[in-house]
mmCIF file of the N, C-alpha and C atoms, coordinates in Angstrom:
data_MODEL
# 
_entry.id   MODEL 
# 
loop_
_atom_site.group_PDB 
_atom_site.id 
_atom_site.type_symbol 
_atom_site.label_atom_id 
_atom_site.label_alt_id 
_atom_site.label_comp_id 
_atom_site.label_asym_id 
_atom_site.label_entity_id 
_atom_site.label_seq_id 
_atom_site.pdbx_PDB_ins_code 
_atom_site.Cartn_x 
_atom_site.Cartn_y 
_atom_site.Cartn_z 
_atom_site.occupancy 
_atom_site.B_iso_or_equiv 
_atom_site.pdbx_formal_charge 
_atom_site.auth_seq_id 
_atom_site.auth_comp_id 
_atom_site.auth_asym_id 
_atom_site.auth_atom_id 
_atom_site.pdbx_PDB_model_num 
ATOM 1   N N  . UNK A 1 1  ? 0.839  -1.175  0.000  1.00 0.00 ? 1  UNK A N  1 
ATOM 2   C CA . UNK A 1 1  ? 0.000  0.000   0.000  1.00 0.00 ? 1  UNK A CA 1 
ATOM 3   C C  . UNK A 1 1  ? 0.891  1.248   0.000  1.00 0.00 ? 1  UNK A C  1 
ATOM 4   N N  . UNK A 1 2  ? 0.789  1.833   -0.956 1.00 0.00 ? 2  UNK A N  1 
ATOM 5   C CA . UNK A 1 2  ? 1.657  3.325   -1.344 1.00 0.00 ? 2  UNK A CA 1 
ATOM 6   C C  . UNK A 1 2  ? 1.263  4.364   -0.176 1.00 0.00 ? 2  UNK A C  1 
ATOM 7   N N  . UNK A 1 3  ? 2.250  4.993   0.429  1.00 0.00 ? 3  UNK A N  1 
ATOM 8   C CA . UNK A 1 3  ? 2.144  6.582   1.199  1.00 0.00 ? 3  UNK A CA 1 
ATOM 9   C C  . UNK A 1 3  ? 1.213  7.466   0.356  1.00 0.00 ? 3  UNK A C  1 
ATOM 10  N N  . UNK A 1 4  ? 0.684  8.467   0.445  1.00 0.00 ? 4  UNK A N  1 
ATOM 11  C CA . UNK A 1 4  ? -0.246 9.528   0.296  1.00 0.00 ? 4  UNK A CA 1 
ATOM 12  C C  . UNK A 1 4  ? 0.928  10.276  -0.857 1.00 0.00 ? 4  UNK A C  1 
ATOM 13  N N  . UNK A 1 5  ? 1.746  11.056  -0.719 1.00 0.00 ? 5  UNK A N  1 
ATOM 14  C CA . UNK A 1 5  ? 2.493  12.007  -1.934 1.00 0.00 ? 5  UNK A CA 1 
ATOM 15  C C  . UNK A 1 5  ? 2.961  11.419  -2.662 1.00 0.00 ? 5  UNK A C  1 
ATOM 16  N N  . UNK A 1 6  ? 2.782  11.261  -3.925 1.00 0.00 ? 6  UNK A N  1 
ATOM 17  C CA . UNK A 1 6  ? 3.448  10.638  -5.254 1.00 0.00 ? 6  UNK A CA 1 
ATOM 18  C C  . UNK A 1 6  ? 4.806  10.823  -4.953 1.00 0.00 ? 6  UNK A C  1 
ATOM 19  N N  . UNK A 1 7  ? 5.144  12.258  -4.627 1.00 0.00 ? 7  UNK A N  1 
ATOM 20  C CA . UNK A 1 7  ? 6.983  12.357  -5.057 1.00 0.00 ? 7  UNK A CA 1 
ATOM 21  C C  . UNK A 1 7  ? 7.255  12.126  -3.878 1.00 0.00 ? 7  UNK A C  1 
ATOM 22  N N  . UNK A 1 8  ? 6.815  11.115  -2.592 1.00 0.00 ? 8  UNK A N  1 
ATOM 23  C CA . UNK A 1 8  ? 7.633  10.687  -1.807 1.00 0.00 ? 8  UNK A CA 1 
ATOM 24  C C  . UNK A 1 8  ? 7.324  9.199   -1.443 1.00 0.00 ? 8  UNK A C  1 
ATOM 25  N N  . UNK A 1 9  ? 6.860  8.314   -2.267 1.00 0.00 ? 9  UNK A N  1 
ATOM 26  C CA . UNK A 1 9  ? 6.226  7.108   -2.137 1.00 0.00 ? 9  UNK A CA 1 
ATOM 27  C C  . UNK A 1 9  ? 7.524  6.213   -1.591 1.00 0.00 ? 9  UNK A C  1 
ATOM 28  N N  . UNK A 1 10 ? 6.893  5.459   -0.223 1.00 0.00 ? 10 UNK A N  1 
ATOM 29  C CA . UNK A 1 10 ? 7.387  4.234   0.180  1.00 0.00 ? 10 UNK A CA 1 
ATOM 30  C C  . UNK A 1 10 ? 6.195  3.402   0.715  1.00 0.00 ? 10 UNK A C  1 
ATOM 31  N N  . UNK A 1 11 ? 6.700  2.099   0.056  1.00 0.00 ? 11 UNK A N  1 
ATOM 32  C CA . UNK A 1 11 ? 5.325  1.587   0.817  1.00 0.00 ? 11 UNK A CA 1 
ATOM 33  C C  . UNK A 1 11 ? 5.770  1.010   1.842  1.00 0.00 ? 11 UNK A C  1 
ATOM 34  N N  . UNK A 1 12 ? 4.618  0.390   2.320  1.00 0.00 ? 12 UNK A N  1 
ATOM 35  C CA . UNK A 1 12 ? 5.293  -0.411  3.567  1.00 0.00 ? 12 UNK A CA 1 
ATOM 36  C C  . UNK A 1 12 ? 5.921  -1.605  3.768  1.00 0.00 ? 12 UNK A C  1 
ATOM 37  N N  . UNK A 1 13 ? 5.670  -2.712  2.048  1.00 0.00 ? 13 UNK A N  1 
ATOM 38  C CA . UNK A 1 13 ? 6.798  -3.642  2.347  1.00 0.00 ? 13 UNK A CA 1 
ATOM 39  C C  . UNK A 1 13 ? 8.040  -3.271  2.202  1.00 0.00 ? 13 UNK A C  1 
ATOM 40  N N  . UNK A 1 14 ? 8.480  -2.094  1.468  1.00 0.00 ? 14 UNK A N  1 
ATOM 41  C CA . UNK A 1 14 ? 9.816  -1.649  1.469  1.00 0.00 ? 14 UNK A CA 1 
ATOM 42  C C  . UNK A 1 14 ? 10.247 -0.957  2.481  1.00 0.00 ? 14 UNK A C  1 
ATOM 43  N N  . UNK A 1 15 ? 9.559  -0.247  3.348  1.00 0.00 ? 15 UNK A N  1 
ATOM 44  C CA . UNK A 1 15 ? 9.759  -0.109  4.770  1.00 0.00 ? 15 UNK A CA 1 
ATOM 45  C C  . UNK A 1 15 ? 10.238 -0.853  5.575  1.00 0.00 ? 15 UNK A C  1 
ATOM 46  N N  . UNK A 1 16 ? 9.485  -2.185  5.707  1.00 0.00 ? 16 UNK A N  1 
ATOM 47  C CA . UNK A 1 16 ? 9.573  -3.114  6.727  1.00 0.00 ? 16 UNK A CA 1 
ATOM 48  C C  . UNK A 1 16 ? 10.983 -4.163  6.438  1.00 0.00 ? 16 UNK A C  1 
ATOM 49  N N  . UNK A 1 17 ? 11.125 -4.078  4.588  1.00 0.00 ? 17 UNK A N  1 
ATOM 50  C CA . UNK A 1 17 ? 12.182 -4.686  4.031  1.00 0.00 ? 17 UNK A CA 1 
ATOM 51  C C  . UNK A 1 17 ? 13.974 -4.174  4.849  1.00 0.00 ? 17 UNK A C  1 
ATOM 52  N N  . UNK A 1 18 ? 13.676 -2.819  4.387  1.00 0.00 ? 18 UNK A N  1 
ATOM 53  C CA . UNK A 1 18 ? 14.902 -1.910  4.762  1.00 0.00 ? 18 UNK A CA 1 
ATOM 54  C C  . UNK A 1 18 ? 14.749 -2.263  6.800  1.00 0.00 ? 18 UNK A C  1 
ATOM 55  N N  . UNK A 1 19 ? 13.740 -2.116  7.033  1.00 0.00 ? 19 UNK A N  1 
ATOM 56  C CA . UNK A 1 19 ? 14.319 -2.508  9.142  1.00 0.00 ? 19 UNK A CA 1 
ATOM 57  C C  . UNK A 1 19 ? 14.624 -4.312  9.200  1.00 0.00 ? 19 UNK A C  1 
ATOM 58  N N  . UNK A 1 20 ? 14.154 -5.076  8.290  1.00 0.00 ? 20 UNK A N  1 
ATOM 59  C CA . UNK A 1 20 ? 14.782 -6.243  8.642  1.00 0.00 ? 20 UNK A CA 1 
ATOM 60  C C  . UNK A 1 20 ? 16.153 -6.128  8.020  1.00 0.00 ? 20 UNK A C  1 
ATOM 61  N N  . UNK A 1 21 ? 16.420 -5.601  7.264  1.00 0.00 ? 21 UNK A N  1 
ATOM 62  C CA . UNK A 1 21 ? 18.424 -5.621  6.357  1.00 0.00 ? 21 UNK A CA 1 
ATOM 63  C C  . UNK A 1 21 ? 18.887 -5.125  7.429  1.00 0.00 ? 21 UNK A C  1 
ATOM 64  N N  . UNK A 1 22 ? 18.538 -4.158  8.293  1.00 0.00 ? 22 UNK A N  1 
ATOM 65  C CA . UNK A 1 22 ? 19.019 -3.187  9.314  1.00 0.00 ? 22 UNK A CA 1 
ATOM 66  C C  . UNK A 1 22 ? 19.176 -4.050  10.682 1.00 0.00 ? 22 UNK A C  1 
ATOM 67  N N  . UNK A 1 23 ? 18.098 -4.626  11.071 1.00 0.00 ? 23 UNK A N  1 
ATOM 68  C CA . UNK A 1 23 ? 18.016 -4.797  12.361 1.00 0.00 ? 23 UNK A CA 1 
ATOM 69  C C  . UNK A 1 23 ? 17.641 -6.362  12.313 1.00 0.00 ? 23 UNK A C  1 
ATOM 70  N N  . UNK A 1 24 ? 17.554 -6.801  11.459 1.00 0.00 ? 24 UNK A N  1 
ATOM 71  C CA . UNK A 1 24 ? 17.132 -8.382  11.982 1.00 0.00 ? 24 UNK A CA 1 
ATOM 72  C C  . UNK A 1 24 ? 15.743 -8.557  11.692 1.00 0.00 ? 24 UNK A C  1 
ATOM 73  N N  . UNK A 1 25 ? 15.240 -9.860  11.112 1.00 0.00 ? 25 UNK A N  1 
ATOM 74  C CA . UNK A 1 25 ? 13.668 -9.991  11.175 1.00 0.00 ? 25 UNK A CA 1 
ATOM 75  C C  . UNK A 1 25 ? 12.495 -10.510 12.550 1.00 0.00 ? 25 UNK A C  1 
ATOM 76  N N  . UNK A 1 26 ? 13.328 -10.427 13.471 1.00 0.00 ? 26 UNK A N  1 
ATOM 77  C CA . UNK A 1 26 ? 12.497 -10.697 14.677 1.00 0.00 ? 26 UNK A CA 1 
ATOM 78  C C  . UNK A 1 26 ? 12.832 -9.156  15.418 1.00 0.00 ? 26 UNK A C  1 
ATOM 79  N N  . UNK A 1 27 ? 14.449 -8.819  15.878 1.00 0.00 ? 27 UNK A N  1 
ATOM 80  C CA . UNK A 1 27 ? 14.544 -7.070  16.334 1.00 0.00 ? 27 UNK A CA 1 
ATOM 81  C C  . UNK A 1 27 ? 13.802 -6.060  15.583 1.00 0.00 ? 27 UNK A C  1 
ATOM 82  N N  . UNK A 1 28 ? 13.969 -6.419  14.471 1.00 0.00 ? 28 UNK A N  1 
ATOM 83  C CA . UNK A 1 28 ? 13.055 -4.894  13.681 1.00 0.00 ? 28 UNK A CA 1 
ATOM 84  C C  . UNK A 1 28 ? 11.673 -5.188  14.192 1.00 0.00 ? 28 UNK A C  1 
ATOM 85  N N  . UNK A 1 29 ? 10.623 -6.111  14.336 1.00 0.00 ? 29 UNK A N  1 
ATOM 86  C CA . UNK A 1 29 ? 9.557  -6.117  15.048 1.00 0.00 ? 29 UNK A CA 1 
ATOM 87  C C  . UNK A 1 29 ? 9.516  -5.569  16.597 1.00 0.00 ? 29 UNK A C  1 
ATOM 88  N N  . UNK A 1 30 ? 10.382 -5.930  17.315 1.00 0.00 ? 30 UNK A N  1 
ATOM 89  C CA . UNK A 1 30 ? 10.924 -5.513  18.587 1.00 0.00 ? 30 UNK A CA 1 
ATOM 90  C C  . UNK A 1 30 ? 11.212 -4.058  18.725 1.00 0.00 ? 30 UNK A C  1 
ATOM 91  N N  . UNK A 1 31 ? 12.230 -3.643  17.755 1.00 0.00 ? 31 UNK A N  1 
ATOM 92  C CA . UNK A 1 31 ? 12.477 -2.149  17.766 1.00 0.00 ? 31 UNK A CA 1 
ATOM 93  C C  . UNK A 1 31 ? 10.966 -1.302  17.502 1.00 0.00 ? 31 UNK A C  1 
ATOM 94  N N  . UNK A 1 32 ? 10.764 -1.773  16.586 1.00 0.00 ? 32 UNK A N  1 
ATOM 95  C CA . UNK A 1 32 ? 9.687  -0.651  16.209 1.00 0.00 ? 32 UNK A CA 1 
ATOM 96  C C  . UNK A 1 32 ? 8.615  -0.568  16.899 1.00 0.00 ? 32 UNK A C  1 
ATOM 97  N N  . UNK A 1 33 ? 7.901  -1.396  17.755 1.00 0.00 ? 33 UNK A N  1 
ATOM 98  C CA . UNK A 1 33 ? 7.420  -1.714  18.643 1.00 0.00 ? 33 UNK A CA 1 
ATOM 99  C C  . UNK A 1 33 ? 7.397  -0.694  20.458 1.00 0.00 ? 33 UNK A C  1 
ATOM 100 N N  . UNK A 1 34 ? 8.679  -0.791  20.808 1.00 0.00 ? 34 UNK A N  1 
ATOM 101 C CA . UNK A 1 34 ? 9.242  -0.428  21.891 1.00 0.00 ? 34 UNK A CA 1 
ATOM 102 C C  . UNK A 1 34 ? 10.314 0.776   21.836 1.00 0.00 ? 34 UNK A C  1 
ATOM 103 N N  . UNK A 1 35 ? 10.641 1.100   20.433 1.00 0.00 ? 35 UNK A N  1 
ATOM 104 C CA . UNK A 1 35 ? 11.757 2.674   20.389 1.00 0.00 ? 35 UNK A CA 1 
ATOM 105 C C  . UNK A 1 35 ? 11.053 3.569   20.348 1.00 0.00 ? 35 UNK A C  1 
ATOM 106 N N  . UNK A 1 36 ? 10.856 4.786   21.390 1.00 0.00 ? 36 UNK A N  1 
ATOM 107 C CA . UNK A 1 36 ? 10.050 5.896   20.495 1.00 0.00 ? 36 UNK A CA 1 
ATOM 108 C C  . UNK A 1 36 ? 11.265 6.398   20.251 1.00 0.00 ? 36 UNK A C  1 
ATOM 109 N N  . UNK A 1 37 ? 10.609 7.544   19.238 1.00 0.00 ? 37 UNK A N  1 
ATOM 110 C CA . UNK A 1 37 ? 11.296 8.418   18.353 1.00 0.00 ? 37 UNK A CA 1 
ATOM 111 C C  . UNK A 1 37 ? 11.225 10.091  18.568 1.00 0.00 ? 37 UNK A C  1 
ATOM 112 N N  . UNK A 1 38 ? 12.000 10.840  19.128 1.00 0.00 ? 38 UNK A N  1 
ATOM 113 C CA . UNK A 1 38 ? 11.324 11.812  19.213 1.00 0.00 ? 38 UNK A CA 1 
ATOM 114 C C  . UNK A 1 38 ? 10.910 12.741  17.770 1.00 0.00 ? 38 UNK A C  1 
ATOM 115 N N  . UNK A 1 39 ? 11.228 12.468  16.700 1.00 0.00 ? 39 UNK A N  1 
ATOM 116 C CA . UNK A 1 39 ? 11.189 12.769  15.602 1.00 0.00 ? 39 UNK A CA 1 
ATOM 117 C C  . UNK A 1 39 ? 9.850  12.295  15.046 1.00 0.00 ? 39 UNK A C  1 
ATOM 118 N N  . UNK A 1 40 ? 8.707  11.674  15.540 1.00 0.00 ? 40 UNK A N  1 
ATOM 119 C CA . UNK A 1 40 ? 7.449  11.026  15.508 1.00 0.00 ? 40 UNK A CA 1 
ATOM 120 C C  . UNK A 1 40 ? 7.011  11.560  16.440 1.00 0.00 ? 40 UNK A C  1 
ATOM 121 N N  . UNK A 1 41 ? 7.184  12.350  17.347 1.00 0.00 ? 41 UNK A N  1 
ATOM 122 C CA . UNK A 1 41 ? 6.715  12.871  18.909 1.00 0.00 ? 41 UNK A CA 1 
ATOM 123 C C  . UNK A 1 41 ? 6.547  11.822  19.918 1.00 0.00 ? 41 UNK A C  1 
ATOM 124 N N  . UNK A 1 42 ? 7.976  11.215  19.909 1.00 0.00 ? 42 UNK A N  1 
ATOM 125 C CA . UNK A 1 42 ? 7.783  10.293  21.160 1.00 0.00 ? 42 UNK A CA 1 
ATOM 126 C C  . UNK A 1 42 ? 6.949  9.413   20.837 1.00 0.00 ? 42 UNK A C  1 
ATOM 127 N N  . UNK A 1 43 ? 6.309  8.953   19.296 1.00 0.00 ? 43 UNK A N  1 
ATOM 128 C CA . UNK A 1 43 ? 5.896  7.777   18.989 1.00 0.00 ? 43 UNK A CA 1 
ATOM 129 C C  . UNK A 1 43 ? 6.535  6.344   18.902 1.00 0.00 ? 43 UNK A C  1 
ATOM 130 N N  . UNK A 1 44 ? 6.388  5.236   18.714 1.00 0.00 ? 44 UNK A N  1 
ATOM 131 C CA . UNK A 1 44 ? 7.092  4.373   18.226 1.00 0.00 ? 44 UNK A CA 1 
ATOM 132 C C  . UNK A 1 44 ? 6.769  3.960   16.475 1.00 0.00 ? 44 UNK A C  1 
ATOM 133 N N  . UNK A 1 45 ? 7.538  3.178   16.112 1.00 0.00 ? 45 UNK A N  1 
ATOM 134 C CA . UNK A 1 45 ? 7.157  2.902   14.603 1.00 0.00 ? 45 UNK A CA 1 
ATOM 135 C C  . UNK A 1 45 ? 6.126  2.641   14.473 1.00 0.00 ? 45 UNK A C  1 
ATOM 136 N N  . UNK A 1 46 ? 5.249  1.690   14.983 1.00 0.00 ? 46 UNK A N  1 
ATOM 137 C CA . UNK A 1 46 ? 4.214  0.923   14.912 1.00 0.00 ? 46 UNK A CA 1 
ATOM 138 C C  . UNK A 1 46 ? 2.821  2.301   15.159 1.00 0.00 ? 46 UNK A C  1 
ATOM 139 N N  . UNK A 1 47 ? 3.419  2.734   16.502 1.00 0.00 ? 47 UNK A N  1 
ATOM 140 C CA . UNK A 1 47 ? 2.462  3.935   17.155 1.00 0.00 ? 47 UNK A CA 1 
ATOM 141 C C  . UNK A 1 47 ? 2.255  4.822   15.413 1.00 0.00 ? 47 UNK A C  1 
ATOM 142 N N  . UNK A 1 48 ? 3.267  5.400   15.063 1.00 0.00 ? 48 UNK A N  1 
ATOM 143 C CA . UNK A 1 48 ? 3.371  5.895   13.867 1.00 0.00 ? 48 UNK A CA 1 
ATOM 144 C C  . UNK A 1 48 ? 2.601  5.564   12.994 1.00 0.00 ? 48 UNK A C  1 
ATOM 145 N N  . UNK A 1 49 ? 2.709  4.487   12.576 1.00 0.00 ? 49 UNK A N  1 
ATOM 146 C CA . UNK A 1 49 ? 2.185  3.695   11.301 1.00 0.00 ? 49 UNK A CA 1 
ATOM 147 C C  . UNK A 1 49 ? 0.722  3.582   11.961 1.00 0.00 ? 49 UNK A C  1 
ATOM 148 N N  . UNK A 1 50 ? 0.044  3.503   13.454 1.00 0.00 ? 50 UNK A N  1 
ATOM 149 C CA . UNK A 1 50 ? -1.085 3.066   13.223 1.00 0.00 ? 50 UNK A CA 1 
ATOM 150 C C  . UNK A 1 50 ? -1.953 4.748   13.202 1.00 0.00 ? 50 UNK A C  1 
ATOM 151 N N  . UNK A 1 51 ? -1.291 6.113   13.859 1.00 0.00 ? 51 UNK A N  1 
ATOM 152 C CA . UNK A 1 51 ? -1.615 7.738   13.223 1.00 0.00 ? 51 UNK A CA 1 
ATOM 153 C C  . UNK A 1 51 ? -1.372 7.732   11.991 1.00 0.00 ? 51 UNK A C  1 
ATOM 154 N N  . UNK A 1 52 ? -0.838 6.868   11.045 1.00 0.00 ? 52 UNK A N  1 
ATOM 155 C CA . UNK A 1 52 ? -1.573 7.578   9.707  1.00 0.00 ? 52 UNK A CA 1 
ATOM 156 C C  . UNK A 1 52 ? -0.367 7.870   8.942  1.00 0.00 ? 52 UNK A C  1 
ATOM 157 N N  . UNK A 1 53 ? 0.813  8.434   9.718  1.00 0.00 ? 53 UNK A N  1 
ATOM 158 C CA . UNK A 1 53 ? 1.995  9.190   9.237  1.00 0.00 ? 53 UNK A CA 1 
ATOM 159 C C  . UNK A 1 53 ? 2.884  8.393   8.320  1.00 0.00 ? 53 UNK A C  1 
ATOM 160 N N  . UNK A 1 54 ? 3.183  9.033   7.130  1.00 0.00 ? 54 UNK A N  1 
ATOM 161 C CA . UNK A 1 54 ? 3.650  8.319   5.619  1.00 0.00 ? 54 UNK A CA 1 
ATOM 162 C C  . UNK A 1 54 ? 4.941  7.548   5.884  1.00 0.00 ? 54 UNK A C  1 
ATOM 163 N N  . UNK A 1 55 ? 5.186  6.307   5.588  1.00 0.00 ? 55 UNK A N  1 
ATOM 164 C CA . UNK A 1 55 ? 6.557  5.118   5.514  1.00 0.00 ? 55 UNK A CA 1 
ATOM 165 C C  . UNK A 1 55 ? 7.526  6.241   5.536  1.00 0.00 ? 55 UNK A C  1 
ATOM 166 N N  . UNK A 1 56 ? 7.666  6.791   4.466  1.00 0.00 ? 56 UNK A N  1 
ATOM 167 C CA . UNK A 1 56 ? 9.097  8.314   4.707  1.00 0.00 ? 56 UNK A CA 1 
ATOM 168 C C  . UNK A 1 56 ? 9.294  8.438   5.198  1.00 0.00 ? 56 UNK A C  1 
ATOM 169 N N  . UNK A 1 57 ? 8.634  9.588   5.745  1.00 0.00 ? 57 UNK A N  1 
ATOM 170 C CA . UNK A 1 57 ? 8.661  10.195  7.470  1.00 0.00 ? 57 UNK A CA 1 
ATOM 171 C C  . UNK A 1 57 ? 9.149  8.697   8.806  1.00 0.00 ? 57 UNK A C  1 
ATOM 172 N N  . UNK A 1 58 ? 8.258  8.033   8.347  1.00 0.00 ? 58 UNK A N  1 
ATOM 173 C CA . UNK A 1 58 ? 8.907  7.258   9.658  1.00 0.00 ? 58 UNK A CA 1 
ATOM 174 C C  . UNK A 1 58 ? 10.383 6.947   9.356  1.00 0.00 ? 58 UNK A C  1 
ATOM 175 N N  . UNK A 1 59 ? 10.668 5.995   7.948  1.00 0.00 ? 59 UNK A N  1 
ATOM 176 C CA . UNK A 1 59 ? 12.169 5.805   8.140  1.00 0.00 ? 59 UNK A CA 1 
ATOM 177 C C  . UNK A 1 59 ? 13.038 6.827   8.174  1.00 0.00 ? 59 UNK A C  1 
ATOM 178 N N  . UNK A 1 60 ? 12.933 7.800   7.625  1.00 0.00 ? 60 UNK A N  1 
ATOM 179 C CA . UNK A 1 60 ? 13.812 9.096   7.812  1.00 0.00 ? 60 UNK A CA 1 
ATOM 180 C C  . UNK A 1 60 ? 13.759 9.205   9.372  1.00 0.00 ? 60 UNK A C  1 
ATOM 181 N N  . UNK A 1 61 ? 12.984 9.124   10.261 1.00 0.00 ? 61 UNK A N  1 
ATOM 182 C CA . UNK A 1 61 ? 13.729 8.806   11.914 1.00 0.00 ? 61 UNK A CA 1 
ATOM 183 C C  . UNK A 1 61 ? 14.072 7.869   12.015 1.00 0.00 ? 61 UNK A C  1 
ATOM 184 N N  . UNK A 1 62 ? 13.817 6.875   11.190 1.00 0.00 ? 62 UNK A N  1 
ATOM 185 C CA . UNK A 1 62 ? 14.482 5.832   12.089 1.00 0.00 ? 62 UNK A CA 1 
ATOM 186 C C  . UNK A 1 62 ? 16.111 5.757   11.852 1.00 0.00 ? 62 UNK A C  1 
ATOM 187 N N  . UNK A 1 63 ? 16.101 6.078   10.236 1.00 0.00 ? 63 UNK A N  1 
ATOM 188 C CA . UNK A 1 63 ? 17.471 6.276   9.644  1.00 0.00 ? 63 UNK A CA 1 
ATOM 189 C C  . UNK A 1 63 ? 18.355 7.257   10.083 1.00 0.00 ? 63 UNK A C  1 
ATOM 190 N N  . UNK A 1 64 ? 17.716 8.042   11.044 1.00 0.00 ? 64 UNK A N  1 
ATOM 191 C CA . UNK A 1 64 ? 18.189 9.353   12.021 1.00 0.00 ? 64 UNK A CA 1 
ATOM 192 C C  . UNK A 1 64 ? 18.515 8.382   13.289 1.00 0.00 ? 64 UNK A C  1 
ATOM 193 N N  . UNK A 1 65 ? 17.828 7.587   14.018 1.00 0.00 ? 65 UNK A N  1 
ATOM 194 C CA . UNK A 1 65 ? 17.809 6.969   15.277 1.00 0.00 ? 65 UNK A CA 1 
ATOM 195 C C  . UNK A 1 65 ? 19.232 6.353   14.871 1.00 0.00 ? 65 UNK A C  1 
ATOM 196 N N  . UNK A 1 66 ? 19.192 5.024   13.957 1.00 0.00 ? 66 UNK A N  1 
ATOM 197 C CA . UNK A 1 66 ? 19.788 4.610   13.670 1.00 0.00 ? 66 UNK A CA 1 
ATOM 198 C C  . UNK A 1 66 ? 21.556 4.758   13.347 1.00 0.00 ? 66 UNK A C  1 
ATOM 199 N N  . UNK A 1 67 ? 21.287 6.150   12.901 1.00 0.00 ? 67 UNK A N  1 
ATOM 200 C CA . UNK A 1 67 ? 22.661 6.589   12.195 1.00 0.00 ? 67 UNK A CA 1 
ATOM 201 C C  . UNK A 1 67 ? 23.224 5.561   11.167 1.00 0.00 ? 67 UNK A C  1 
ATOM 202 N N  . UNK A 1 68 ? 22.157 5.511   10.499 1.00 0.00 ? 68 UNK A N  1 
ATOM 203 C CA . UNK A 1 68 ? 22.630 4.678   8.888  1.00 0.00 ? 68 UNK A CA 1 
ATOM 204 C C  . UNK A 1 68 ? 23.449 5.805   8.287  1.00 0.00 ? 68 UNK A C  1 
ATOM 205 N N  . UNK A 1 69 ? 24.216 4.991   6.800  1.00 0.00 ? 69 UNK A N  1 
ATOM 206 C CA . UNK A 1 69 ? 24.404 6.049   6.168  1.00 0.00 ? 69 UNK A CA 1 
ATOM 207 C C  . UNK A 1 69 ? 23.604 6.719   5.179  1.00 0.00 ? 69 UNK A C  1 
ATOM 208 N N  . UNK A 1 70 ? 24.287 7.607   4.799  1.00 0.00 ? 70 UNK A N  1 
ATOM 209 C CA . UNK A 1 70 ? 23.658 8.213   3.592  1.00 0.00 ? 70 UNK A CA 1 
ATOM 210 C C  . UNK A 1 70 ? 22.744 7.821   2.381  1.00 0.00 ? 70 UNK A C  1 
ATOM 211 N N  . UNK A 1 71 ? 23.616 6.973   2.009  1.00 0.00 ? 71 UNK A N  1 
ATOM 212 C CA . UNK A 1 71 ? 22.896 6.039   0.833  1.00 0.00 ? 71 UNK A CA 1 
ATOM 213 C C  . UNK A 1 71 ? 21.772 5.410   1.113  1.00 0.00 ? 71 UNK A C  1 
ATOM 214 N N  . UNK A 1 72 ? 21.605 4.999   2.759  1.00 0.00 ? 72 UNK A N  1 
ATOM 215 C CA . UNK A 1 72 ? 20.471 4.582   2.976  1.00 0.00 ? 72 UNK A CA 1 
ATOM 216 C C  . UNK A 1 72 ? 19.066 5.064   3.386  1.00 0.00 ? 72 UNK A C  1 
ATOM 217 N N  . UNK A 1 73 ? 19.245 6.480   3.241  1.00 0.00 ? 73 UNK A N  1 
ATOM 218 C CA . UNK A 1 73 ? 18.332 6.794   3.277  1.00 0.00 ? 73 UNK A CA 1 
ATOM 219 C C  . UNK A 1 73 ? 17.022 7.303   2.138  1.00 0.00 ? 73 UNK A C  1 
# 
């Protein structure tokens, strides 16, 4: 299911794709779950995703939390 702005589309299996490469396929359930973000207002991923707020926006904090690099975002 595609995000809301054309010129910023992520969906959410490519979301969820990029936190298991990152974190593992059982931790990325765990993380997102239990990290808030203050970049979500002290939401967590999940909290996030169930307000509405576009795949982007969330990984761009998480890729902030994280301190990935560049390319990965």
């Amino acid at each position: 299911m595609p995000t809301r702005r054309l010129g910023a589309i992520m969906r959410e299996t490519e979301f969820w794709e990029r936190m298991r490469t990152h974190l593992g396929p059982v931790y990325s359930q765990v993380w997102a779950s239990q990290h808030n973000l203050s970049e979500l207002g002290d939401r967590t991923v999940d909290e996030a995703m169930a307000a509405g707020i576009d795949c982007k926006t969330i990984w761009r904090a998480v890729w902030e939390a994280l301190e990935l690099p560049a390319s990965e975002r």
